[in-house]
N, C-alpha and C positions, 0 to 999 in steps of 0.2 A: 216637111222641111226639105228644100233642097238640099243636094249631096255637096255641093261648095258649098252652103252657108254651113253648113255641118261640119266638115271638112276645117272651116276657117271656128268656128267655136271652137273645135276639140284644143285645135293650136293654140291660138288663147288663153282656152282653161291652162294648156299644160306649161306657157307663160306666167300667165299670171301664179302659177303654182310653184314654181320655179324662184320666181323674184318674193314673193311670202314664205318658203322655204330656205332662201338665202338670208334671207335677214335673221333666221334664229339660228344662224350656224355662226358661232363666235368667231373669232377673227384667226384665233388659235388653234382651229378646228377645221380651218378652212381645207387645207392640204392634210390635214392629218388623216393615213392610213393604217386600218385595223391590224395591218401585220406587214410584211415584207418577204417575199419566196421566189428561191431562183428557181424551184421546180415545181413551183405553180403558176398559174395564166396570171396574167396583170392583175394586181388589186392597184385600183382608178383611189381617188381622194373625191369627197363631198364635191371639192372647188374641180379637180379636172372632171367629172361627171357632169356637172352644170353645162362649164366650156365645152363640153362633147354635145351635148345634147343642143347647145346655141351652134355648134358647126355642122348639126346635121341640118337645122333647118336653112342655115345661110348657103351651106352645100345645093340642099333639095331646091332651093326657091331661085337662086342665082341661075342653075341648072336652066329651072323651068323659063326663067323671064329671057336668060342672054345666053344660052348654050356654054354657060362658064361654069362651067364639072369640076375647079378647082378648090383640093380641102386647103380649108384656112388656115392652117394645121402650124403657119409663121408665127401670124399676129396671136396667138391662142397660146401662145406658150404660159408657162406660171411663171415667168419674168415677164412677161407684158401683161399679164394678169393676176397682181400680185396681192389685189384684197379683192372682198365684197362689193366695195363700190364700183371697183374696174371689171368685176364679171357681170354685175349689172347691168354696166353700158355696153357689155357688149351683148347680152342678153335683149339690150331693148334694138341695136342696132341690126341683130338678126330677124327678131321682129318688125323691122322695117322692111327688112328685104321678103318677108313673107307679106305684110299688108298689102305692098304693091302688086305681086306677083296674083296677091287674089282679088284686088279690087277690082280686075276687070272681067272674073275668070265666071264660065258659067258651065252648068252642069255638061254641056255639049262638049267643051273643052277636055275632060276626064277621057275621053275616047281617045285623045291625038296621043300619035308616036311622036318621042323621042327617044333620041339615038347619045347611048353614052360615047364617050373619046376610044374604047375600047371595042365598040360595036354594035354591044349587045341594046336591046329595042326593050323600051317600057311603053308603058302608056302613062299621061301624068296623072290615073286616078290608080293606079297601081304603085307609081312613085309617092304618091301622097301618105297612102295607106302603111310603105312601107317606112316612110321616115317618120311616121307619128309613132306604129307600134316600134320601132329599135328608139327613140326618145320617150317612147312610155316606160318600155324599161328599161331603161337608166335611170327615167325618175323613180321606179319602185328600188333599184337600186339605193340612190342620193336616201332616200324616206329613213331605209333601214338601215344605214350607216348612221345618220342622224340620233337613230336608238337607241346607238350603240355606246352614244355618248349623253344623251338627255333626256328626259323624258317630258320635255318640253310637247304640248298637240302641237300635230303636224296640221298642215291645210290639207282641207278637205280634197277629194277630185273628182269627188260627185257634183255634176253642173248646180252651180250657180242659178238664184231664180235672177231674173232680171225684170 
């Protein structure tokens, strides 16, 4: 298999895993956090974890199509994302901006530099790799918060036969 068909599956799966994982998270549960600590690192909510992982690929892919390095970080707030349904669409509209960004994109592509606003040089099969594994885990993240309150099965994240 090619390394962008592959590439574009994983994202996919971890869509589609993402939107099958939001729907069994009650509405109640959405923002709800295991604890709350001024002297411990952030604990995230089911719902902001989702919206992170929908702004890393809108981040990653905006990047790659239009040289636009800008986090969404406005429209993502949890007042503009205030239930299931509204992190959905934003969930499928960041999927948008990844579909485009790979439907033209071919293994040769992986090789090219780009240049963050900051300086520093990736390559986009080095960017790719990195915004899949920091959105993979947040999704083992979302999984086991989930546990914490249901014992509801999760989706699988083992590929899909097709």
């Amino acid at each position: 298999m090619e390394t962008v068909k592959a590439f574009s599956a994983e994202f996919e799966r971890l869509h589609d895993n993402l939107i099958d994982v939001l729907n069994l998270i009650p509405e109640e549960r959405l923002y709800w956090k295991p604890f709350e600590s001024s002297s411990f690192l952030r604990v995230y909510s089911c719902g902001e974890l989702i919206v992170h992982i929908g702004s890393i690929i809108e981040y990653t892919f905006n990047g790659i199509t239009s040289n636009f390095w800008d986090d969404p970080f406005e429209w993502t707030l949890r007042e503009n994302l205030s239930s299931r349904s509204l992190v959905a669409e934003y969930l499928v509209e960041a999927a948008h901006v990844r579909l485009i960004a790979l439907q033209g994109m071919n293994d040769a592509d992986l090789a090219k530099t780009l240049h963050f606003p900051n300086g520093e040089k990736t390559t986009i099969g080095e960017l790719l790799l990195r915004a899949l594994t920091h959105a993979s885990h947040h999704r083992g993240q979302v999984y086991a918060y989930v546990h914490l309150f249901s014992d509801v099965r999760l989706p699988s994240i083992a590929a899909r036969p097709r």
